[in-house]
GUTOR-99890 format. One line per field, with one value per residue: x, y, z of N, C-alpha, C in turn; chain; residue in one letter. Coordinates in Angstrom, 1 decimal. Layout:
REM residues N
n.px [X;...]
n.py [Y;...]
n.pz [Z;...]
ca.px [X;...]
ca.py [Y;...]
ca.pz [Z;...]
c.px [X;...]
c.py [Y;...]
c.pz [Z;...]
c [A;...]
r [A;...]
***
This chain:
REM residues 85
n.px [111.5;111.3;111.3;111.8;112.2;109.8;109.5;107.6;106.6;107.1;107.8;109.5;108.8;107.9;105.8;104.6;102.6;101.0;98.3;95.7;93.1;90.6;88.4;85.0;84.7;86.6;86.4;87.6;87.4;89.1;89.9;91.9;90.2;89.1;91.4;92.9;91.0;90.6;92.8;93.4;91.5;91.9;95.1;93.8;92.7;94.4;96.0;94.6;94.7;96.7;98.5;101.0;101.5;103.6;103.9;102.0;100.0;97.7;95.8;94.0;92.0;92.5;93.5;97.0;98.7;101.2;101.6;102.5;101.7;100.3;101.2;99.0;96.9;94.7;94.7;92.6;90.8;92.2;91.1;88.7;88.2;88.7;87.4;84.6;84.4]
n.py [107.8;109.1;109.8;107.4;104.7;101.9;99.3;96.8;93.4;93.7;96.0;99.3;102.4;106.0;107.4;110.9;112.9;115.9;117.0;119.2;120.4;122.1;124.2;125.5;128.7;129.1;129.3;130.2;127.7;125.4;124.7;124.0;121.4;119.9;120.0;117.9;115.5;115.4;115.0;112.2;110.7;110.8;109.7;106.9;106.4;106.5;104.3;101.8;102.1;101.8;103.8;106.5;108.6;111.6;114.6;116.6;119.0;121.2;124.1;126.8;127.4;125.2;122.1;120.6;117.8;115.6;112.8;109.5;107.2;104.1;102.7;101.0;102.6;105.1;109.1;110.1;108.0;107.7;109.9;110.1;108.4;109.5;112.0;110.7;109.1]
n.pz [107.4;105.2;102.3;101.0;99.0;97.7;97.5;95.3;94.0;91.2;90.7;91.8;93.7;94.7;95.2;96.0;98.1;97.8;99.4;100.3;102.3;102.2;104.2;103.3;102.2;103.7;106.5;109.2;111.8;112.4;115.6;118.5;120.1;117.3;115.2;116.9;116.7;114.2;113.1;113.8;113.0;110.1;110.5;111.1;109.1;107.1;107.8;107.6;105.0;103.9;103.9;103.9;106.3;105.9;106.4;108.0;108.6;110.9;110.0;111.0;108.9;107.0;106.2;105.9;104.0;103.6;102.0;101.2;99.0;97.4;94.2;93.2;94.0;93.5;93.8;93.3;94.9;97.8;98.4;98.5;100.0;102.4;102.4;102.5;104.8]
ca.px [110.9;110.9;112.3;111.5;111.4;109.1;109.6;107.0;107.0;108.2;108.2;109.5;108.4;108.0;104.6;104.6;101.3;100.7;96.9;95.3;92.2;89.8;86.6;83.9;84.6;87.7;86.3;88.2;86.5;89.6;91.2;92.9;89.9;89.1;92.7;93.6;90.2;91.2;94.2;93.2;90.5;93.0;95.7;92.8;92.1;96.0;96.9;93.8;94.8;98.8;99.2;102.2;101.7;105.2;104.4;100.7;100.1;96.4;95.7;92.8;90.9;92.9;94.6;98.2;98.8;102.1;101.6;102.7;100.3;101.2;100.9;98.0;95.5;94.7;95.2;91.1;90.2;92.5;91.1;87.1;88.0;89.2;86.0;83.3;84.9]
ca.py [107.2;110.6;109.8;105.7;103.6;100.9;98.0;95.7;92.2;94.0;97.3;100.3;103.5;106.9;108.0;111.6;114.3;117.4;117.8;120.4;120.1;123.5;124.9;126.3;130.2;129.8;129.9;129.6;126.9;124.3;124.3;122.5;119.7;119.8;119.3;116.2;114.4;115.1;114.1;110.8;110.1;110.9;108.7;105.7;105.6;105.9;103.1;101.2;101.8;101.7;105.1;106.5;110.1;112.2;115.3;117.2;120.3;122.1;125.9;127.4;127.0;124.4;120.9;120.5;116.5;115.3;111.7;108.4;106.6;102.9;103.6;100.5;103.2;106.6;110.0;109.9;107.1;108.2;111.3;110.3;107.4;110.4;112.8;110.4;108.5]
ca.pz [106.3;104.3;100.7;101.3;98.0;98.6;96.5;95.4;93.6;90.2;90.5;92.8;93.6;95.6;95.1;97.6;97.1;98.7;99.6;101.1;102.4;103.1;104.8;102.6;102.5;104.5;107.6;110.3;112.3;112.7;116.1;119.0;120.0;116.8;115.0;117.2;116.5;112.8;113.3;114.8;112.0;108.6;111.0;111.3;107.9;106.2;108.5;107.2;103.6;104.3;103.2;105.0;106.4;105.8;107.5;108.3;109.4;110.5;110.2;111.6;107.8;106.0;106.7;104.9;104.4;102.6;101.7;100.3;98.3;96.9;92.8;93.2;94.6;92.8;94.9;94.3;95.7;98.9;99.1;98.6;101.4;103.6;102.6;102.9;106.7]
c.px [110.7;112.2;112.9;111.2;111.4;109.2;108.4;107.6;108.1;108.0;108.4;108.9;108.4;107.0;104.4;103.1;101.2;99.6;96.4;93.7;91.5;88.6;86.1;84.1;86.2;87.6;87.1;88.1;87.8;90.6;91.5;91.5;89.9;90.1;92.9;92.1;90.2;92.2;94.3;92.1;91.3;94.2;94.9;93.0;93.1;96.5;95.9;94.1;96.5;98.8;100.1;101.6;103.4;105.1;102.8;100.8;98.5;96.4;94.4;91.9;91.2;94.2;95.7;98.7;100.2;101.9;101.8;102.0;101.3;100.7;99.2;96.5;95.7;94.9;93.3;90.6;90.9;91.8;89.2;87.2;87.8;87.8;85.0;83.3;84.4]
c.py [108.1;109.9;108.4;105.2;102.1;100.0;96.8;94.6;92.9;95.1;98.4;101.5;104.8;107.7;109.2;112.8;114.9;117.4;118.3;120.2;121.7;123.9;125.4;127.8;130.1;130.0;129.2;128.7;125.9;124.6;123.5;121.5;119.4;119.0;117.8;115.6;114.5;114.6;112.5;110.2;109.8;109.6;107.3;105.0;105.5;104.6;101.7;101.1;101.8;102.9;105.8;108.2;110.9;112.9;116.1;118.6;121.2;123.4;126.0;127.0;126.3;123.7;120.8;118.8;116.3;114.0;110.5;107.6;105.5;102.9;102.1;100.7;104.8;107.5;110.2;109.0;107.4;109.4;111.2;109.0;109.0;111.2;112.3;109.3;110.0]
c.pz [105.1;102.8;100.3;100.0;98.3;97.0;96.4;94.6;91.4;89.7;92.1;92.7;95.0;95.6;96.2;97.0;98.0;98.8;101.1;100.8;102.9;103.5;104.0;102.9;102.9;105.6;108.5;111.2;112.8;113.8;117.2;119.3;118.8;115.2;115.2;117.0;114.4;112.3;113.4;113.7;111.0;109.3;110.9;109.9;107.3;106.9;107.7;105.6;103.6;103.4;104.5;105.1;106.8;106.7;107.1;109.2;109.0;110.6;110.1;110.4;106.7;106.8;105.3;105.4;103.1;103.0;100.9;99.8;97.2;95.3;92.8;93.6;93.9;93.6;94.5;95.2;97.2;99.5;99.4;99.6;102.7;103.7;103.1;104.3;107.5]
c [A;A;A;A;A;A;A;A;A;A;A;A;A;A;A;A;A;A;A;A;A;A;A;A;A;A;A;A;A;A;A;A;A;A;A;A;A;A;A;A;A;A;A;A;A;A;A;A;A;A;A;A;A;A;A;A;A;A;A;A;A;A;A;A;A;A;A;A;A;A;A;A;A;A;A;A;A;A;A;A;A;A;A;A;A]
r [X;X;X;X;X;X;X;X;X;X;X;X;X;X;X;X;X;X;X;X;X;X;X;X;X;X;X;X;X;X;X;X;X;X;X;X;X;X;X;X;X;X;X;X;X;X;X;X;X;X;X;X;X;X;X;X;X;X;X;X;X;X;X;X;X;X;X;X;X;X;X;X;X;X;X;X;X;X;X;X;X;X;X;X;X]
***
């Protein structure tokens, strides 16, 4: 689905964003239970807003999220759904 234009009623598009999400300081704090119940929440809620996740990846003190976002929804409103779930 990587490089998918999504066609609506009259207009297309390919909306893709890089965000990176990080711990206060940097602290290292994020890993494996951790990860997959992050994993499994950000999953919850893009399914719930049809945002497509491309490809994710966590590191011990910052999540890497590449995502599709339909141009009908801002990349804030995605991202202050994601902060405050």
């Amino acid at each position: 689905m990587k490089n998918e234009v999504k066609h609506m009623a009259h207009s297309s598009c390919r909306s893709q964003y890089h965000i990176v999400f990080a711990q206060k300081y940097r602290r290292e704090v994020i890993y494996k239970q951790i990860q997959k119940d992050i994993g499994e929440i950000f999953w919850k809620i893009c399914n719930e807003m049809k945002v497509e996740i491309i490809e994710a990846k966590a590191c011990a003190d910052h999540i890497h999220k590449l995502v599709s976002i339909l141009p009908y929804m801002s990349v804030a409103q995605f991202v202050g759904k994601l902060v405050h779930e």
